[in-house]
N, C-alpha and C positions, 0 to 999 in steps of 0.2 A: 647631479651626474653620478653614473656610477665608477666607482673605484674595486679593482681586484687586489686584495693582497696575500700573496702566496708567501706561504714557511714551512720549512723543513723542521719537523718536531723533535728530530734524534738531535742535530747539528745546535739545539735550544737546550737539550737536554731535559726534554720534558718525557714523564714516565706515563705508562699506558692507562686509561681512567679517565676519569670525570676528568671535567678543567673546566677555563671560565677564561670569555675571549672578550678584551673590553675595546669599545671603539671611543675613541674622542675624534671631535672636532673643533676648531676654532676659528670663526672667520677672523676680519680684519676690521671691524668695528672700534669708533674710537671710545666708544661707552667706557668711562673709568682709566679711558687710557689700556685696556686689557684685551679688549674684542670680547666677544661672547661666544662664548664653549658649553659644548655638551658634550654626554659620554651615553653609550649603552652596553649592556653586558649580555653577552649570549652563551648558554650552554651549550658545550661541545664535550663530543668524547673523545679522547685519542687514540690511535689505533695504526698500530707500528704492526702487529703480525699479519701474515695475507690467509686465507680460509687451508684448513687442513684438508685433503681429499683422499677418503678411505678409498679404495676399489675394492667393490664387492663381487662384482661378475668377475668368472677368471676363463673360459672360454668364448672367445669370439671370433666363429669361423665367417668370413662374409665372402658371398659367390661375389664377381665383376657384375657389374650393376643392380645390386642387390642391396637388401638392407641391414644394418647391423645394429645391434643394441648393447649398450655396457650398462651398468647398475652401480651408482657410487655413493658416500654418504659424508655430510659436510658437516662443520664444526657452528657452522652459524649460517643465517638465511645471507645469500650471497647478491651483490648487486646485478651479476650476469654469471654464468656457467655454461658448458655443453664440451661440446666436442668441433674440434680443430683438427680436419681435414685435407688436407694438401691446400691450405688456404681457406676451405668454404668453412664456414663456423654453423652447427649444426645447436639449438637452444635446447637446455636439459628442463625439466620439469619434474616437478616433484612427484614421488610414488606414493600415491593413499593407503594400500597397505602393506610398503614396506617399513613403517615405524620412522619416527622425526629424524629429519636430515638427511631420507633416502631421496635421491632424485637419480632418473631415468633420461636419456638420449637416444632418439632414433636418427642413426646418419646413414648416408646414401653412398656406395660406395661406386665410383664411374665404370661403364662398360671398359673404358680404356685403361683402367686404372695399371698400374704395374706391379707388381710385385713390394717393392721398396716402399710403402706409403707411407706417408711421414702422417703421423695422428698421435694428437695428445688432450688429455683434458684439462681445461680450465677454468680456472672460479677466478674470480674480482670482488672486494669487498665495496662499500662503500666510500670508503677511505684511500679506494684506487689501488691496495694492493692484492698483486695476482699472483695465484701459483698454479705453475705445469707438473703436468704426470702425463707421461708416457704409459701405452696401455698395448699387449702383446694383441696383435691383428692373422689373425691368418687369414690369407686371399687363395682362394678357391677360381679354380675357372670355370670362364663362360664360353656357352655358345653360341656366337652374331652371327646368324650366316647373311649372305648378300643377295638383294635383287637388283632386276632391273624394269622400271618402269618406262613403257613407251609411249610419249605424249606425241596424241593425232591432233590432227588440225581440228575435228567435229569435238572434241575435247575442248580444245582451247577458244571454240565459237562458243561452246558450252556454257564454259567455266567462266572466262575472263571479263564478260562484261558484267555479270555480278559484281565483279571486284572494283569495277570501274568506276560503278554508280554506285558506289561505296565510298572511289578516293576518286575525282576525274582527272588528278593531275598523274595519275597512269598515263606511262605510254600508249601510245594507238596501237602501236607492234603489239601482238597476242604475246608472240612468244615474250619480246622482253616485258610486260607489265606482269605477266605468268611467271617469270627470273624472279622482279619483285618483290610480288607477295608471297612467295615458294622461298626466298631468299630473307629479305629484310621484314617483311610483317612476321613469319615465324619466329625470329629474333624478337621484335617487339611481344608479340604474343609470351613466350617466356619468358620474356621477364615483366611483364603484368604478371604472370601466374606466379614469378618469383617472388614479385611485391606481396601478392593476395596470399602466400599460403608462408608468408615473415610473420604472422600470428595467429594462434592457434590456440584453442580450449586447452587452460592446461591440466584438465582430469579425462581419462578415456572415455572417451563416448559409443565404441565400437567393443564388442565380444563376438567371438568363435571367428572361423574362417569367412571369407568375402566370398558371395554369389557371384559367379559369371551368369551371365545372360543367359536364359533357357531355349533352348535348342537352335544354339549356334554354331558355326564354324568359325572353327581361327583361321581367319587370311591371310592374318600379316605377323609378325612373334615382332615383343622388344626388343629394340636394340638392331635392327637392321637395317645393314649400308645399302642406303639407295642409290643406287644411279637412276638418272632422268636422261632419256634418247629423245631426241628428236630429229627426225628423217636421218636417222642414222648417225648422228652427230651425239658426243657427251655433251647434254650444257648445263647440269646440275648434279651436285651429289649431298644429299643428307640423312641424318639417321630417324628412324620414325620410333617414336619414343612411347612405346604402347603396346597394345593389342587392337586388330581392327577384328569384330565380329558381326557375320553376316547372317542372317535371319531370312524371314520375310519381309516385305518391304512394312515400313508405319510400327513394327515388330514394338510392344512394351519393354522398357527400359527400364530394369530396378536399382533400386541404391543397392552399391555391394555390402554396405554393411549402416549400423545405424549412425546418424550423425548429424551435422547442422550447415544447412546448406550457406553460402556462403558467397556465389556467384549463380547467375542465370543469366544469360544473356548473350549478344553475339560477341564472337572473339575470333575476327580475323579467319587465317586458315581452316581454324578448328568450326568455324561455324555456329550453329544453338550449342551453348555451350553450359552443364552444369557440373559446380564444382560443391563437393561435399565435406567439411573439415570434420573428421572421427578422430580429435581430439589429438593433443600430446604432439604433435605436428607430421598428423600421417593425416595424409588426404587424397580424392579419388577424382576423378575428372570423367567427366561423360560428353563427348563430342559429335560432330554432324546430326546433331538431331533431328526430326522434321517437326520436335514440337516439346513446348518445355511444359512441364505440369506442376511446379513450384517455383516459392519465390523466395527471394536471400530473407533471412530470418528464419526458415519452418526448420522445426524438427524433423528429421526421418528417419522410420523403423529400416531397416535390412530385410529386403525384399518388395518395399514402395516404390510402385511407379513414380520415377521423374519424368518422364519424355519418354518419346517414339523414334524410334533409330529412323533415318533421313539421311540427304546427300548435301547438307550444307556446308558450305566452307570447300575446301580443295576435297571433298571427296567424290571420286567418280562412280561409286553406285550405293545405294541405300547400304547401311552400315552403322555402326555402332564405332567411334574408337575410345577404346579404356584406357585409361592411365592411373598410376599408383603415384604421391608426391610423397618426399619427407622435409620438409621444410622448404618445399620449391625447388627441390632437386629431382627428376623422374627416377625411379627404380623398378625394376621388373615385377609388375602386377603376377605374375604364375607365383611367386613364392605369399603371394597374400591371399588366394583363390583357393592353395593348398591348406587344407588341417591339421597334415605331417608337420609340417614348417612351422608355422605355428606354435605348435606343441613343443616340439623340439627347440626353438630360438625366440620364442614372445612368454611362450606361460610358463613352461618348467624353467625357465631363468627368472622369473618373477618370484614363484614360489617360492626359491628358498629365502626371500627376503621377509 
């Protein structure tokens, strides 16, 4: 069977270093009258101090739903680290060339966030102990603006029995099985996407600014509050977490940047759905497709066709929608599209390390 036995190494007075942890056993055997005993010995280290954390970045302006990056440098390889975010824990990885013990965090800072955010870095050793640093944040504002979506009945004859013949224990009612999958499969859909982008290549796989889609329109911006009408009634409200962009219909669909795909496949609301991990836990989503053109394992350059923009999943006409992730958090794809931003908050913070 197995046995757990926990000690406290200070309350022993034992000092930091090598040691040597020995087990015995003895059953109840009446061999010699003694029982028969064994012993084995395992090397242990001790380790009473928790990891040193330098901060090396010292400006970090982040818009509301935006991304933010710190730069830090550790005393020893650490058993977990990153960044602590009003609860969401965001994983560091190490910088190739920022010189040994640099590692890097990309975290997502919420459209709603508030001014106060409470964020700190932390490291865990092996040995379980952990040290916090608090690290100066400035929040910058955003702009959400609002629409309103009006769902027709030739919509929901459209739409819904897709979804049906998907799950049949959908309601018969258009409109509430349409609540549903508008409601609770987008929820599921997030957090699959939260699960699929919890790991991530930990060396960059992406350089220079992300391609948008060639010659599109933006429909729809990140970060806006939806209302859902129907014959005049509220009966939904949610935030669309993206860019939707409109082409011509079947339009080619390029990776925004280069990286390892990672998902293909149907995903609820979002429809043909490919997700691309560009390393370090920044990754890109491409949804309603009408056709995927790779498969989870390939490589992709930055500018390779994935798929044909389509109206799969909840979307009401041929369309493209983009999303940016930083560790399965959504953040506003425009500041990854840009080469200013960029410049300013990914590579001249790198270089001086």
């Amino acid at each position: 069977r197995d046995v757990t036995v926990t000690f406290d190494p200070r309350s022993l007075g034992l000092a930091e270093g090598a040691a040597t942890v020995i087990v015995a056993a003895q059953d109840n055997s009446l061999w010699r009258f003694k029982g028969n005993s064994t012993f084995r010995e395992f090397p242990v280290v001790i380790d009473l101090l928790p990891p040193r954390i330098d901060l090396l970045s010292t400006v970090h302006n982040v818009r509301k739903g935006g991304t933010g990056l710190v730069v830090f440098r550790l005393n020893e390889v650490p058993e977990s680290a990153g960044v602590e975010l009003n609860g969401t824990f965001f994983p560091a990885y190490p910088e190739e060339g920022g010189g040994e013990g640099v590692y890097l965090v990309y975290f997502a800072l919420p459209p709603d966030a508030d001014n106060a955010v409470k964020v700190s870095l932390v490291a865990e050793d092996g040995a379980g102990n952990e040290t916090r640093r608090s690290f100066p944040i400035r929040v910058l504002a955003g702009k959400f603006p609002r629409d309103t979506i009006r769902i027709s009945d030739g919509f929901l004859e459209r739409k819904v029995p897709e979804f049906q013949s998907m799950d049949p224990s959908l309601d018969s009612d258009l409109l509430k099985a349409y609540l549903t999958v508008n409601r609770e499969w987008r929820k599921k859909n997030h957090d699959r996407l939260k699960e699929l982008c919890s790991t991530s290549t930990p060396r960059r796989l992406w350089s220079g600014a992300f391609v948008q889609m060639e010659n599109t329109k933006n429909m729809s911006a990140y970060a806006v509050r939806r209302t859902y009408v129907y014959k005049g009634r509220v009966v939904d409200k949610q935030v669309h977490l993206g860019l939707d962009l409109a082409s011509t219909a079947g339009a080619p669909v390029p990776a925004a940047n280069s990286g390892l795909v990672v998902f293909a496949e149907e995903l609820g609301i979002y429809g043909q759905t490919v997700v691309i991990d560009h390393g370090q836990g920044l990754f890109s989503l491409y949804s309603h497709l009408g056709g995927i053109f790779v498969s989870v394992g390939d490589s992709v350059e930055r500018g390779q066709d994935v798929g044909a923009s389509g109206q799969t999943g909840m979307a009401g006409g041929d369309h493209l929608h983009f999303s940016t992730l930083v560790s399965g958090e959504f953040v506003n794809p425009i500041e990854w599209l840009d080469a200013h931003w960029i410049a300013d908050n990914i590579d001249n913070k790198l270089s001086l390390f």
